[in-house]
Each structure stands twice: as C-alpha cells, then as structure tokens.
C-alpha positions as CSV (number, residue, x, y, z in Angstrom):
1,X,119.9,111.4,51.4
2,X,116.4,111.3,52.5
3,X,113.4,110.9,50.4
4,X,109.9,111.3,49.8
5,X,107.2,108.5,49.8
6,X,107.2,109.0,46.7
7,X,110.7,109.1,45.3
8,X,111.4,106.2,47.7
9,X,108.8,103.8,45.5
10,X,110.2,104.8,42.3
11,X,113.6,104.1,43.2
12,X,113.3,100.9,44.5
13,X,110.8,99.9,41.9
14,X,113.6,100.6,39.2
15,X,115.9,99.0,40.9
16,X,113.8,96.1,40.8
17,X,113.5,95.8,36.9
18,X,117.4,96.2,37.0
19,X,117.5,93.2,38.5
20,X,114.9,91.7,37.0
21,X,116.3,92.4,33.9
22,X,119.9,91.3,34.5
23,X,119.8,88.0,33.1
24,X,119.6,85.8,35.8
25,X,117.0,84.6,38.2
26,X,117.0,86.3,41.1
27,X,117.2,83.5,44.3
28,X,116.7,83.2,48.1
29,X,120.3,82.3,47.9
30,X,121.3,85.8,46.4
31,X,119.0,87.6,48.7
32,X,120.9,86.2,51.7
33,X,124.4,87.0,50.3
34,X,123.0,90.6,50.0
35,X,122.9,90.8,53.6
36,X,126.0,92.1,53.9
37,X,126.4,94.1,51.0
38,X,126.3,97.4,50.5
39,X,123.3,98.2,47.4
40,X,121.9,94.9,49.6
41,X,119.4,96.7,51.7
42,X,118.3,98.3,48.6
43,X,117.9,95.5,46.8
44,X,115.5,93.6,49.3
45,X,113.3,96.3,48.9
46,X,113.3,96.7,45.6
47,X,111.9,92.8,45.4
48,X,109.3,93.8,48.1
49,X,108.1,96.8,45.8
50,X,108.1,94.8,42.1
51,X,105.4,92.8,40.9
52,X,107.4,91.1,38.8
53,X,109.0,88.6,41.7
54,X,106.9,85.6,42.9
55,X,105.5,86.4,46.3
56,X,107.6,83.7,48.2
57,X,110.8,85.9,47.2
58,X,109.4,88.9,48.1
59,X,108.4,87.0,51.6
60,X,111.9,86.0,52.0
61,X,113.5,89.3,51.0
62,X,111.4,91.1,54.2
63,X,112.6,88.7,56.4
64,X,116.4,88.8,55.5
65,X,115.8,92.5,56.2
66,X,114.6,91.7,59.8
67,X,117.4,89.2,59.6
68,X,119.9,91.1,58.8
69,X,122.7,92.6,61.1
70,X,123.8,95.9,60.0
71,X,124.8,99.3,61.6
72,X,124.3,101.4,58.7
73,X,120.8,100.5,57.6
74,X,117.9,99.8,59.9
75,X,116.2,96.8,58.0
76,X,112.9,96.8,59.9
77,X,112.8,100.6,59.4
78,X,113.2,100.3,55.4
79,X,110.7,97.0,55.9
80,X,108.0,99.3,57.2
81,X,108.5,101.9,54.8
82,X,108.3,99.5,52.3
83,X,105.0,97.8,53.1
84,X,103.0,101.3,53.7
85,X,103.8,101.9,50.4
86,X,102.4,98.9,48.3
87,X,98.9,98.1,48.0
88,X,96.6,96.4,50.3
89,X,96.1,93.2,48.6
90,X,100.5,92.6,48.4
91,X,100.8,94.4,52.1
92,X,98.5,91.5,53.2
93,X,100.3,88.2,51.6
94,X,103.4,89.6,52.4
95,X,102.6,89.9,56.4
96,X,100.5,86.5,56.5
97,X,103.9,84.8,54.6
98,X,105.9,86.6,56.8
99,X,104.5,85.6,60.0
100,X,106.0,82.1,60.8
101,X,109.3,83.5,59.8
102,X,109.1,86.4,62.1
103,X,107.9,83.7,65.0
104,X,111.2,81.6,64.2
105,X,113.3,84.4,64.6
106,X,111.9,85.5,67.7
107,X,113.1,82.4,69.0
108,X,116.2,82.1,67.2
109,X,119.5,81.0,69.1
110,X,122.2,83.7,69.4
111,X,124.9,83.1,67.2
112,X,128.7,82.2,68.2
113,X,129.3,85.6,67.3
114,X,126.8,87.3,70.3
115,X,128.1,85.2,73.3
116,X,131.7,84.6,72.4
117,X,132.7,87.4,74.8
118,X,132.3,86.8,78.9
119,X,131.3,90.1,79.8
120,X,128.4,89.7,76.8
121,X,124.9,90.8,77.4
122,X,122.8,88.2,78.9
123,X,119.3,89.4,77.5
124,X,117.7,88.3,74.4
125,X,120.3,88.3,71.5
126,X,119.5,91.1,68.7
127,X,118.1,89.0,66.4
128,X,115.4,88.2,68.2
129,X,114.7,91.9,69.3
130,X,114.5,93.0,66.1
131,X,111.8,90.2,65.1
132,X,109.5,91.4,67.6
133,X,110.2,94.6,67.2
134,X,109.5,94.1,63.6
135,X,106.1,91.7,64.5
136,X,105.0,94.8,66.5
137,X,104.9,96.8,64.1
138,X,103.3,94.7,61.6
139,X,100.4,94.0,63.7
140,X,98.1,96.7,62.4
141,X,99.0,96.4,58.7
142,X,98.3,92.5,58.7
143,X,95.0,90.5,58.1
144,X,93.1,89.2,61.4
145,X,94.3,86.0,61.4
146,X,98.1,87.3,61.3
147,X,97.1,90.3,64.0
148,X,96.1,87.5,65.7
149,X,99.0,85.0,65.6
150,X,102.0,87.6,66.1
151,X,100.0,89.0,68.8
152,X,100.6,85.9,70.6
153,X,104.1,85.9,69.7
154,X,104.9,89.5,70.7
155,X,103.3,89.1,74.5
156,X,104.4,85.5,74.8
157,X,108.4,86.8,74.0
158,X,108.1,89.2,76.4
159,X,106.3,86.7,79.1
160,X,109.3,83.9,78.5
161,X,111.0,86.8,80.7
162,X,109.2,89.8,81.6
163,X,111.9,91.0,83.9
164,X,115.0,90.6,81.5
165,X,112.9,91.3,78.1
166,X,110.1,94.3,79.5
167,X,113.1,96.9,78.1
168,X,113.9,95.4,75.4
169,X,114.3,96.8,71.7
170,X,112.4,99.8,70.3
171,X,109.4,99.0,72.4
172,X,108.6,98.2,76.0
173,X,106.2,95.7,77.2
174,X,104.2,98.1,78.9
175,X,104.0,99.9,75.4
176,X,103.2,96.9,73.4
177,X,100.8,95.8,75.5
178,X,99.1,99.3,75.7
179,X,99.2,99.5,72.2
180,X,97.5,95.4,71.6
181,X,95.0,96.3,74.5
182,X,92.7,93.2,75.5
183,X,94.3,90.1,73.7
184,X,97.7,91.4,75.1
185,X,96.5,91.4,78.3
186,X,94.8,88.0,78.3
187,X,98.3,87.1,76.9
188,X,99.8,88.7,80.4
189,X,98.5,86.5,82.9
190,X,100.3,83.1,81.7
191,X,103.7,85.6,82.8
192,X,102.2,86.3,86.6
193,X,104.3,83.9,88.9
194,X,105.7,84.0,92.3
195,X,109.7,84.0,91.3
196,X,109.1,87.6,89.8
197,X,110.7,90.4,90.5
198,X,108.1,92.9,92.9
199,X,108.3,95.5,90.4
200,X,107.3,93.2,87.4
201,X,104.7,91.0,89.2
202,X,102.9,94.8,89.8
203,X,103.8,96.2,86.5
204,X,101.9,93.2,85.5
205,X,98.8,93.3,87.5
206,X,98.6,97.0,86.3
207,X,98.6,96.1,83.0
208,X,96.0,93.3,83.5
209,X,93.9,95.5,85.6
210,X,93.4,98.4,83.6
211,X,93.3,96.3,79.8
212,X,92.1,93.3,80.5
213,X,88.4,92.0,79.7
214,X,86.2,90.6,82.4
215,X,87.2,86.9,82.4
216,X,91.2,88.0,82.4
217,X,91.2,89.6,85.7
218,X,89.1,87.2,87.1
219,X,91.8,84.4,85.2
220,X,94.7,86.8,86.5
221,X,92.5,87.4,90.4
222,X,92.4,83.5,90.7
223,X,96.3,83.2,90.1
224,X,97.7,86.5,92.2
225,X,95.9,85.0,95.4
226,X,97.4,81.3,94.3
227,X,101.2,83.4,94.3
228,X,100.2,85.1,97.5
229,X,99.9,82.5,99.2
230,X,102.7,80.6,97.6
231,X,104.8,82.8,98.8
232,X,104.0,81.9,102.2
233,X,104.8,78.2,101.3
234,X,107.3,76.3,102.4
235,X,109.0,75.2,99.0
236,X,109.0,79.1,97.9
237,X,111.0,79.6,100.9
238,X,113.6,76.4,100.1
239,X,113.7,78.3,96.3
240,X,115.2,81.4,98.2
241,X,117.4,79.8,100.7
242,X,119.0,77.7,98.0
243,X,119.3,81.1,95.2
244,X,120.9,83.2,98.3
245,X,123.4,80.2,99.8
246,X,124.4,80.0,95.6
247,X,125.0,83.9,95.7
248,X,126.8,83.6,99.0
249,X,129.0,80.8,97.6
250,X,129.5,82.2,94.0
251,X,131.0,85.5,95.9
252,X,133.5,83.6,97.7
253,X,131.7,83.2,101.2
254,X,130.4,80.9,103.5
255,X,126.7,80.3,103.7
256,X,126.1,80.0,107.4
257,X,123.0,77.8,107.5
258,X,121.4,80.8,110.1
259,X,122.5,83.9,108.2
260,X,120.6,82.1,105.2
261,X,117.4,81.8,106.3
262,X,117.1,84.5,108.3
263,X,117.7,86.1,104.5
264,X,115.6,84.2,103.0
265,X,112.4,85.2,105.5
266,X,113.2,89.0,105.0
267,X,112.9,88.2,101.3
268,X,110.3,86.5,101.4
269,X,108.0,89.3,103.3
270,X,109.4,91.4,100.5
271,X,108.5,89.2,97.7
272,X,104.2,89.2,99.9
273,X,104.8,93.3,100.7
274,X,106.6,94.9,97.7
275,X,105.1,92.5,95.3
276,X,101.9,90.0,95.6
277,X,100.2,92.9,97.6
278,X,100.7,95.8,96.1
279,X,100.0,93.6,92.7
280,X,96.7,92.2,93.6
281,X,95.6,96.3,94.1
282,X,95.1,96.2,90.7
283,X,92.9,93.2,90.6
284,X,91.2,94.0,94.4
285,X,87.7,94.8,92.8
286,X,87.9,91.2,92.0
287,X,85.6,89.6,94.7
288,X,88.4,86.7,95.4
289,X,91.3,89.4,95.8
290,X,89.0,91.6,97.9
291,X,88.3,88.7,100.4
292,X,92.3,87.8,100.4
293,X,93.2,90.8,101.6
294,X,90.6,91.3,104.3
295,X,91.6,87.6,105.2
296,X,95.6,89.2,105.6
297,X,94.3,92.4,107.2
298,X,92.9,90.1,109.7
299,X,95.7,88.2,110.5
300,X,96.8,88.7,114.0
301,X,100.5,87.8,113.6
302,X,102.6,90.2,115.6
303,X,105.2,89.8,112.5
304,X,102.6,90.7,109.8
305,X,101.6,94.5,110.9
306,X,103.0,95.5,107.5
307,X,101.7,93.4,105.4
308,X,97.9,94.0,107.2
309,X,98.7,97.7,106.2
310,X,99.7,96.7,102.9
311,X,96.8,95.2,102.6
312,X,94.2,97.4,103.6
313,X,96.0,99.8,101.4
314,X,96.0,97.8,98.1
315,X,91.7,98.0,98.9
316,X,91.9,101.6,98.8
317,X,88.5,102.7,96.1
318,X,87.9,99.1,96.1
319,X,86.0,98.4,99.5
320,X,82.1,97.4,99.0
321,X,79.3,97.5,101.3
322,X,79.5,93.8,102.2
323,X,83.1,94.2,103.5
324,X,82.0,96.6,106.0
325,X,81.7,94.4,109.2
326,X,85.0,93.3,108.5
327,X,86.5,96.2,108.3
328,X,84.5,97.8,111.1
329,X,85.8,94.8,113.5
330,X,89.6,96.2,112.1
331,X,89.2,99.8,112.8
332,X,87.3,99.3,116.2
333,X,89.7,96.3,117.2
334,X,91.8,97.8,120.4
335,X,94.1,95.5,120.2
336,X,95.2,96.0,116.7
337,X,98.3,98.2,115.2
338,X,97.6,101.7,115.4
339,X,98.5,101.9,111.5
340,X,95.8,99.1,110.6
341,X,93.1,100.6,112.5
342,X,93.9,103.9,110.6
343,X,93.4,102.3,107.5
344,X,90.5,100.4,108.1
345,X,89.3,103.8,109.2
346,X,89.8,105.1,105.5
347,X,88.1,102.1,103.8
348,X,85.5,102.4,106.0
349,X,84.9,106.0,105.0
350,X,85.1,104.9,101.2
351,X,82.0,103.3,101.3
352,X,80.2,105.5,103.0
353,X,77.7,103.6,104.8
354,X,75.2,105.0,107.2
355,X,75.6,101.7,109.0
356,X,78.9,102.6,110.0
357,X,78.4,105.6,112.2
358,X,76.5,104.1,115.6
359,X,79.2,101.5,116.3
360,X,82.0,104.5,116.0
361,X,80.0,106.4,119.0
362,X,81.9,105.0,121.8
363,X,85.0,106.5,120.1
364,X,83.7,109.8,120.2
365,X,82.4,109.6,123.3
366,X,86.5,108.6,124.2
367,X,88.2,111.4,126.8
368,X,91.4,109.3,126.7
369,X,91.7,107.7,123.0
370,X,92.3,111.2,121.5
371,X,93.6,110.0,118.4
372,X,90.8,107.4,117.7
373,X,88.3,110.0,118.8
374,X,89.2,112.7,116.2
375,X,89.5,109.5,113.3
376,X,86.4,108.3,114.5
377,X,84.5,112.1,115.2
378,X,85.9,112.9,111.4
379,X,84.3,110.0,110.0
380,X,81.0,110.0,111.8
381,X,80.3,113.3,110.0
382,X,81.8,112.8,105.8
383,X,79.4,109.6,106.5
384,X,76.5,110.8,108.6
385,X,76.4,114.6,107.6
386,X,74.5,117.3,109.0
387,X,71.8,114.6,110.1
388,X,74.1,113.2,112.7
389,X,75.9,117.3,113.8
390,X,73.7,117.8,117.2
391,X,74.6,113.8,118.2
392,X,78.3,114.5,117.6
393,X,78.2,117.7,119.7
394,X,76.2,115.8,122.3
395,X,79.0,112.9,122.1
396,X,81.9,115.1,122.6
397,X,83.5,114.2,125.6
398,X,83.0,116.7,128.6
399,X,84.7,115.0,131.4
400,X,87.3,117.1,133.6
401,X,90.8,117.7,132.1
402,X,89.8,116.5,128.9
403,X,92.2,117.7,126.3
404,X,91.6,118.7,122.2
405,X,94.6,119.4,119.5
406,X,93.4,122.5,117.9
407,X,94.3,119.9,114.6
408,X,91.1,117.6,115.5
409,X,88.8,120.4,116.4
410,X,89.9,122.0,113.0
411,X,89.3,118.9,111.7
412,X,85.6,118.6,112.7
413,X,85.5,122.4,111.1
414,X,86.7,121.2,107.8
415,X,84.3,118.2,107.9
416,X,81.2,120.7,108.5
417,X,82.1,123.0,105.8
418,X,82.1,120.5,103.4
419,X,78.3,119.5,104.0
420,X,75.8,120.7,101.7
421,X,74.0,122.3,102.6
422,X,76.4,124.3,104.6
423,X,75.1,123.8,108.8
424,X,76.1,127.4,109.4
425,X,72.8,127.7,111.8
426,X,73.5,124.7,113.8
427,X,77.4,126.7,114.0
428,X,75.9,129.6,115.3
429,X,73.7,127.7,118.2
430,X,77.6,125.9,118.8
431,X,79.2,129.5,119.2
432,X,76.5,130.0,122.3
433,X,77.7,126.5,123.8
434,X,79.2,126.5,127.0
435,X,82.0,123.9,126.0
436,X,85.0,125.7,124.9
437,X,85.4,122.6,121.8
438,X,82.0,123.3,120.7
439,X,82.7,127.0,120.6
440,X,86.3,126.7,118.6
441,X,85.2,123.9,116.0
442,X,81.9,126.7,115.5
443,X,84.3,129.5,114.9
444,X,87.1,127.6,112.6
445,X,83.7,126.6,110.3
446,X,82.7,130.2,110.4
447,X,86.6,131.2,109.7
448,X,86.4,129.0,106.2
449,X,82.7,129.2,104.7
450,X,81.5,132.2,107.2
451,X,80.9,135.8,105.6
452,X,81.5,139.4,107.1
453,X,77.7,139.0,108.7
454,X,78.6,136.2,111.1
455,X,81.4,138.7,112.6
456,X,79.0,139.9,115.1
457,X,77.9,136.3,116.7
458,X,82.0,135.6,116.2
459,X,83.1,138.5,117.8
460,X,81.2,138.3,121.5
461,X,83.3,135.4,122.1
462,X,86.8,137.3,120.8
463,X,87.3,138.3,124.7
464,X,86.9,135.1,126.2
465,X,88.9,133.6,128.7
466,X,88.3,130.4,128.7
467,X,91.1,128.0,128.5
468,X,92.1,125.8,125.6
469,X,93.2,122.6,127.0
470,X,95.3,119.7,125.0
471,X,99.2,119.9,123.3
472,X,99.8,121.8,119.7
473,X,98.3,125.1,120.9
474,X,101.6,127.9,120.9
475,X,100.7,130.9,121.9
476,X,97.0,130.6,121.2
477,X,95.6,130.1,124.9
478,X,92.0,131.3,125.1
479,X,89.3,130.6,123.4
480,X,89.0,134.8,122.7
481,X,93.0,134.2,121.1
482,X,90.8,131.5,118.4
483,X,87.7,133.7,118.1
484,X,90.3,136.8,117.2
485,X,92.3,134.5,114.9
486,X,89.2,132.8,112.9
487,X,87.9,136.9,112.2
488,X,91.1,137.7,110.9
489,X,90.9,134.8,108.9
490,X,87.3,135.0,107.4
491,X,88.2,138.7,106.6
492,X,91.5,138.0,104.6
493,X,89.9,135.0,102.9
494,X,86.5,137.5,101.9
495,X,89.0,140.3,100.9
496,X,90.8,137.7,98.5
497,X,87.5,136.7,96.9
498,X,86.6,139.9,96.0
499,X,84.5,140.9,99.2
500,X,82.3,137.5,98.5
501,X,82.0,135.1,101.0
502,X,80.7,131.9,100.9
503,X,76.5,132.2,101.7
504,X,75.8,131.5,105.5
C-alpha cells in the first residue's frame, strides 16, 4: 500500500504514541530486536517521527534502519522518507548524531554470514553499501559540518578501492562525485596510483579534471606525472612480474622466468598507453603534464612510437604558444614515425600561430614528400589565411612528373573556402594559371562556395586536355573531366539551396 507524504507522517506518528504509551520504556535494545521483525521497520520510524523519544533513540533507530538486512523493506528508503518529513531543526540533530555511526558502518567487517560461502562476492559486504549509500543521500539534508564529514567518508570508501567499489550500491562514483562536485574531487586525488586499473586511473583524471578546483589538478597534475613515470620504474615492473608468475602458478602452470617478463613489459606499456596517458589528457592544461608529454613525444625509442602518439594525442585543445618549437621540431623531424609527425601537425594547427607557417615552406615546396606536402600545404593556409594564398601557389611544386591526389588538391579547396573573407578573386586569377594544380584546387573552391556567375571563367577550361598526374584519379583524366565535374557540382549544390549560392 503506498501512501501520501502526508498519510505516511500520521501513521508513523501514531504508531509512535502506541508505543510510547505501552507501558514500558522504549530501549536501544528493543530497537535492535526490531530488526528483524515484521511491524519493526515501522516502528523505527515511528521513533524517528515522535517528539516524544529522546534524540539519542531516535539517532539509533535511523541507524538500525541502515543497519538492518531485509528484503522486504528498503531501510535507507523509509530513512529518507522519514527525514524529509520532520522539521529542520530534528532533520539536523538527527543527521549530525547520525554521522559517526554511518562512518562506522561504512567500515564495518562482513559478517560470518556474507563470506561463509566460496563462490561469495568479494566486493564490499552490503552493510557497508548501504551506509554510504545512505551517507549519500544525507549529504544535502545535513548541517555543514556533517556535509562536510560524510563527504569525506563517501569519496574516501570509494577511493579504498575505486576499481572494486566505483559500481557499487545505488550510486556510482562517477555519480557521487558529480553530485559532491569540488570537495569530492579534491577527495579523488588521494585514489590516483600506479596499480590501477587503465580504465579507473582515467575515469579518475576525468573526474578531477572537469570538478576539481585550481589547486586539485595541480595536486592531481603533480602525482599523474609521479605514476607516469613510475610506471617506467624498475620496482613497478618487479610488482607485475611477481602478480603474473602468482596467476601463472595459481592456474596450474609453470612460470618460465622468460615468458614472465616478456608479460610483464607488454603490461607495462599498457598500464603508460591505456592508462597514465590517456589519464593525464585530462590534467594536460596543467603546465607540468603539458611538458611530460612533449618530454614522451620526444622520446626517440624505436619501442615508444605509440606511446609518442599517445601522447601528442592526450594534448589535443591543450597545446599553448610556448610549446610550439617543440612541436614544430616533432612535425618537421624526418626521422620521426609518420604517425607522430601527423600529430604534431594537428597540435600545431591548434594554436594557430603565424610563427608556424615559414618553417613548413620547405614541405610545400616537396615534389617527393606528397603526403607531408599536402599536411604541411593544409596547414600553411587554416594558420596563414588568405595573406599567405599567392606564396602557397608560388610554393607548389612544379618540377617534371610531379604527381597530386585529387584528395590534397581538394584539400587546399576546402581550406580556401573556409577563409573569410572568401578569396574567390585570387581563385579566378588560379583558373588562368598554367599549372594544371593551380587550375583544379581553383575550380573545386569554385565547385563549393562558387555561384552560377563564375560558370563562365569555369567553363573555358571544361575542354582542356591537360593531364592530371598522381594515383586516386578513376576515370577523371583531364583537367576539362574536373572543370565539367566542379559545374555539375556548383549547379546541384545552387539548385539545392534554393538557386542561392554562396556570394563570390
């Protein structure tokens, strides 16, 4: 039977002068046999609700609620209900009385009862779930100084271990910390060690980064790049040989001294790829993360390719003008992975800096680095703009045989009709060039921001016969088969706007 905030105060209430009026003194004694009986649940509240009981019995009764273990009624449900319903002034003693109890519990040994089976849950036993679960929700009903204090107790259960506890009861970590905000997080960073799982260690960081007040992350910063490097440490690599030879043994098999480490180091660069770096993304607008993982992008180790990548990755929106040089060295470096010179090309391009675009000329001017050309040619104009267009076409490479992907002249297209304003005159003077490139990065512009008034300058090259030269080109051969195609296209894309095209 389910009843209304109303009906549920009087009924308790009267139950409370029954007992009050039975004859006897009601003790902490009977409110623990009445536990496991069935008008029990009932009657704790009932004490809760009544003036008439001393407030250390009324303290007691909401904690044998929390306490108790029952299928049929939720005690820390019928708890809640019952405190939203007295006044402000009882609410608040009953919380701040409640709050040592609730941390005892939290930390409560499992009875013989909870472990007695083999195949029992190793988690956190029930009663201790249902304490925090319980703290958690008292939290915003309670006085500052008890927000406070089970505040504490609610992160610090969960930090004792994240991994095994962060699913734990009626509420996740990640929602309880959401919920607590700042003080959570500051609670957070005591959990961040090197033994965590990945997942948690980021889960973590994410928290930390996105709740946590100035001095936190720069608390939390200090101790990711302390794991980081841990990691790399000798003893963190004894730790793993010695938990994979216990598996290995505990399964039945041999642990060949070999077959163990070799484990143990592919653990490890898990532990540093899956975990420390992708966690310290979170932190990386820290100034001592930032610098970490430039110093690990740097690092020439023929082993560490992925975690340089990694790396430059986790600095992704986080990259600042001071880091350019660095990064520049990366993305120019010859020697260096083709996948970290890619990304140092894309934190290069998130700041943005003028400064940037003379060293990348020499990889415009490339006929043979096609692939570095057309990262470098791309990023030369989101940085430099129209200001740096009649350089870049200059720059092309114009040396016999060399060969364009109709995806990088496109490219250059896309770039220029992103400018503002748009460069459609300095287009027009490329469709007049006599290189071929010029022409089709002029007419694929003209194809996405051109209107039906450009057709005419478009449409004297539509019979060329000039070759197109490079891999990726199908049946398109000519530059008349890209003029022909970018009409086509500029039409369709004007009809489907209504017959407006964007202003040349």
């Amino acid at each position: 039977m389910q009843l209304r905030h109303g009906q549920y105060t009087v009924r308790w209430i009267t139950l409370g002068l029954l007992i009050a009026s039975a004859g006897c003194k009601v003790t902490n004694e009977d409110v623990d046999l009445w536990q496991g009986t069935i008008k029990g649940p009932g009657k704790m509240v009932a004490i809760i609700l009544a003036d008439k009981f001393d407030m250390p019995l009324r303290v007691h009764a909401a904690l044998a609620l929390v306490e108790m273990e029952r299928t049929d009624v939720e005690g820390v449900a019928e708890l809640q209900k019952a405190l939203q319903t007295v006044d402000e002034t009882t609410r608040n003693a009953v919380i701040d009385g409640m709050a040592d109890g609730l941390i005892a519990l939290m930390s409560k040994p499992a009875e013989e009862k909870e472990t007695e089976d083999a195949e029992a849950d190793t988690g956190p036993p029930p009663g201790q779930i249902r304490a925090k679960d319980a703290a958690f929700l008292l939290i915003p009903m309670g006085t500052d100084e008890a927000r406070s204090k089970l505040t504490d107790a609610v992160v610090g259960w969960y930090t004792q271990d994240f991994n095994g506890r962060n699913l734990s009861g009626n509420f996740s970590a990640e929602q309880v910390v959401r919920a607590l905000g700042a003080p959570a997080a500051t609670k957070l960073v005591e959990a961040l060690n090197a033994k965590l799982p990945q997942a948690a260690l980021v889960k973590l960081a994410e928290l930390i980064g996105q709740l946590g007040r100035p001095a936190t992350k720069t608390k939390a910063a200090a101790k990711l790049v302390a794991i980081e490097k841990e990691l790399n440490g000798d003893k963190f690599l004894s730790w793993l040989k010695n938990e994979i030879k216990t598996q290995i043994e505990a399964g039945g098999g041999k642990a060949d001294p070999a077959r163990v480490t070799k484990a143990a180091s592919l653990n490890r660069a898990k532990f540093v790829e899956q975990g420390a770096i992708p966690a310290m993304k979170h932190l990386a607008d820290q100034p001592l993360v930032a610098t970490r993982l430039l110093q690990i992008a740097a690092d020439k180790n023929p082993a560490y390719t992925l975690r340089r990548v990694s790396a430059l990755q986790a600095l992704e929106g986080k990259a600042r003008k001071e880091h350019l040089d660095k990064l520049l060295a990366l993305a120019l470096d010859p020697a260096a992975p083709v996948k970290v010179r890619d990304y140092a090309f894309d934190r290069v391009g998130d700041i943005r800096d003028p400064k940037a675009v003379p060293p990348m000329w020499p990889l415009v001017q490339s006929a043979k680095e096609q692939r570095l050309r057309w990262r470098a040619g791309e990023l030369v104009l989101a940085i430099g703009g129209q200001a740096v267009l009649a350089e870049f076409f200059s720059k092309l490479p114009a040396e016999a045989g060399t060969a364009y992907e109709p995806e990088e002249l496109e490219g250059y297209a896309t770039r220029m009709s992103l400018m503002t304003p748009l460069p459609s005159k300095i287009a027009k003077a490329q469709l007049r060039s006599p290189d071929w490139w010029d022409q089709v990065i002029a007419l694929r512009f003209f194809q996405r921001k051109g209107t039906e008034s450009d057709v005419a300058a478009m449409s004297r090259l539509s019979k060329s016969s000039t070759a197109v030269k490079g891999t990726g080109w199908g049946k398109t051969k000519s530059v008349g088969g890209v003029a022909r195609e970018a009409i086509a296209g500029l039409r369709e894309r004007v009809k489907q706007a209504g017959g407006k095209g964007d202003a040349s």
